[in-house]
C-alpha positions in Angstrom: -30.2 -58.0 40.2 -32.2 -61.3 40.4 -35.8 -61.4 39.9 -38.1 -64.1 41.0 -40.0 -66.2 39.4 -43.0 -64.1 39.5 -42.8 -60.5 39.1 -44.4 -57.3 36.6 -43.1 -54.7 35.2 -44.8 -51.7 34.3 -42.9 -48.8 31.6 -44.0 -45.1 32.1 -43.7 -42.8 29.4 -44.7 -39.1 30.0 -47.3 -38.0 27.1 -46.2 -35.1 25.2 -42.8 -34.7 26.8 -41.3 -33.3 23.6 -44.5 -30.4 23.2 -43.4 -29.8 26.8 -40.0 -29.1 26.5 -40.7 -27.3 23.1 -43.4 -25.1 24.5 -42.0 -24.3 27.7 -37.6 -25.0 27.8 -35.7 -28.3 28.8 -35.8 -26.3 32.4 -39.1 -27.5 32.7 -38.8 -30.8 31.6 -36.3 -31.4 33.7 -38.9 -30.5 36.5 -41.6 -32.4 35.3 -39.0 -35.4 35.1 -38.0 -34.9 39.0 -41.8 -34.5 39.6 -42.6 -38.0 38.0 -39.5 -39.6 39.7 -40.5 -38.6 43.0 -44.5 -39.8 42.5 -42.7 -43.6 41.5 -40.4 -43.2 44.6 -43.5 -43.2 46.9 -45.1 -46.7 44.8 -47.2 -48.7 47.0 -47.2 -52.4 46.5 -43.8 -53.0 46.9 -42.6 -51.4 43.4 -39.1 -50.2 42.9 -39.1 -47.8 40.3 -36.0 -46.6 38.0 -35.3 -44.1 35.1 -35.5 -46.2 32.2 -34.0 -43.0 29.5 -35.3 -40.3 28.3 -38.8 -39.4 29.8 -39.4 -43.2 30.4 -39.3 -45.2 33.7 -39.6 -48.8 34.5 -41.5 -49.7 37.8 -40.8 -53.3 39.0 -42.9 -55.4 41.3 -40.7 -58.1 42.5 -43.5 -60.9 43.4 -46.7 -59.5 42.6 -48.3 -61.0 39.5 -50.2 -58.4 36.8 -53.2 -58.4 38.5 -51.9 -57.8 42.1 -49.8 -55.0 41.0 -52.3 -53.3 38.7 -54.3 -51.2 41.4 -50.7 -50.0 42.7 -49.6 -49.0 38.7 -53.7 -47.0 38.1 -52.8 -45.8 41.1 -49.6 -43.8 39.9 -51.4 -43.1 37.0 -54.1 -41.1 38.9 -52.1 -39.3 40.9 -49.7 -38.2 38.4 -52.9 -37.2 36.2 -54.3 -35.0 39.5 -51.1 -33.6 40.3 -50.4 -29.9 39.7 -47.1 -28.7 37.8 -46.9 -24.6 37.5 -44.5 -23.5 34.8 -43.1 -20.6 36.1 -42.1 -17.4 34.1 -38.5 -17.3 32.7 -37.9 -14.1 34.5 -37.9 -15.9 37.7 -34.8 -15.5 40.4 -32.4 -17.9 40.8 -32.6 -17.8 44.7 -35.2 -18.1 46.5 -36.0 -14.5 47.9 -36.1 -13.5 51.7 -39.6 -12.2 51.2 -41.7 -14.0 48.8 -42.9 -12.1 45.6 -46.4 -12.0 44.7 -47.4 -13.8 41.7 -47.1 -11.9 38.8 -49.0 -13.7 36.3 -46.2 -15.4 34.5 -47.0 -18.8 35.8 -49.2 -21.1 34.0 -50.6 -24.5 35.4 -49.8 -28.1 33.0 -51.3 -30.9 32.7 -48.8 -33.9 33.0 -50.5 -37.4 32.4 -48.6 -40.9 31.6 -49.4 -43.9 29.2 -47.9 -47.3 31.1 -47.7 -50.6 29.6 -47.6 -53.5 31.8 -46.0 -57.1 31.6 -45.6 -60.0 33.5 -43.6 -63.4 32.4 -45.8 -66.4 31.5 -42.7 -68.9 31.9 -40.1 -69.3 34.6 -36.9 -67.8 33.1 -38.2 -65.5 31.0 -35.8 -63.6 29.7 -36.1 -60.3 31.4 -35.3 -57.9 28.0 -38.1 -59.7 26.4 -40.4 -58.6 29.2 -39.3 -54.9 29.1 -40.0 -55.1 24.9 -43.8 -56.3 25.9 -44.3 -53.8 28.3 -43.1 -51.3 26.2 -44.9 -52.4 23.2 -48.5 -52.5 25.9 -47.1 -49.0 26.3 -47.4 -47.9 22.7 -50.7 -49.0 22.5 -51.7 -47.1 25.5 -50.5 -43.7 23.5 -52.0 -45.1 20.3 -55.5 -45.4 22.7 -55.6 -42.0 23.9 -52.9 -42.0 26.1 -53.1 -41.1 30.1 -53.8 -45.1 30.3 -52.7 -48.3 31.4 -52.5 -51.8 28.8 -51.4 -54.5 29.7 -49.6 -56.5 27.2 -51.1 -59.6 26.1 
């Protein structure tokens, strides 16, 4: 892929993935991970978002300088911090039922929040690796912050 000379990229990290998966089975994980990959899919701003590994994501905005894209990235932020994700009970069907069971209690409601770091190159030809390590490392500072933020790196 080529990228232009002006472009940012933001790296998503879910908070507390692994308390998640501990807590509540990879099953769920893997929900929360489809979840989170269909919020970036629906990015405004002209960002292209892909599965970086693990419970991380890279959003690119081909273009778009830091500040341009920053309202689209708080944007993602906030509506994965309002969304709603309901851990069902383990007891749950496989199939979907012809008539829909009432609840039963065995659902519980989880907060899902990210941290994203956000870089942009300051030199034309910047290698792209290098800009992925400073958005990741504005990432890390966003968890060591509080998480459920956005840094940008510096």
């Amino acid at each position: 892929m080529r990228l232009p000379e002006l472009y940012t990229v933001a790296m998503i990290d879910i908070d507390h993935f692994k308390k998640l998966n501990d807590e509540h089975g990879h099953a769920a994980g893997d929900q929360v991970l489809r979840l989170i990959g269909s919020t970036l899919t629906r990015t405004e701003g002209g960002g292209r978002p892909f599965r970086y590994g693990g419970e991380e994501f890279a959003v690119l905005f081909s273009g778009k300088s830091t500040d341009e894209a920053l309202p689209y990235i708080e944007d993602l932020r906030e509506t994965i911090e309002a969304s709603t994700f309901i851990v069902r009970a383990r007891n749950r069907p496989r199939r979907r039922p012809a008539e829909p069971a009432r609840a039963s209690g065995g659902q519980r409601r989880v907060a899902i929040t990210v941290s994203i770091g956000v870089a942009e190159p300051q030199d034309s030809g910047a290698d792209p690796g290098v800009m992925i390590r400073m958005a990741d490392q504005a990432l890390y500072r966003a968890k060591r912050a509080g998480r459920n933020r956005v840094v940008v790196a510096d």
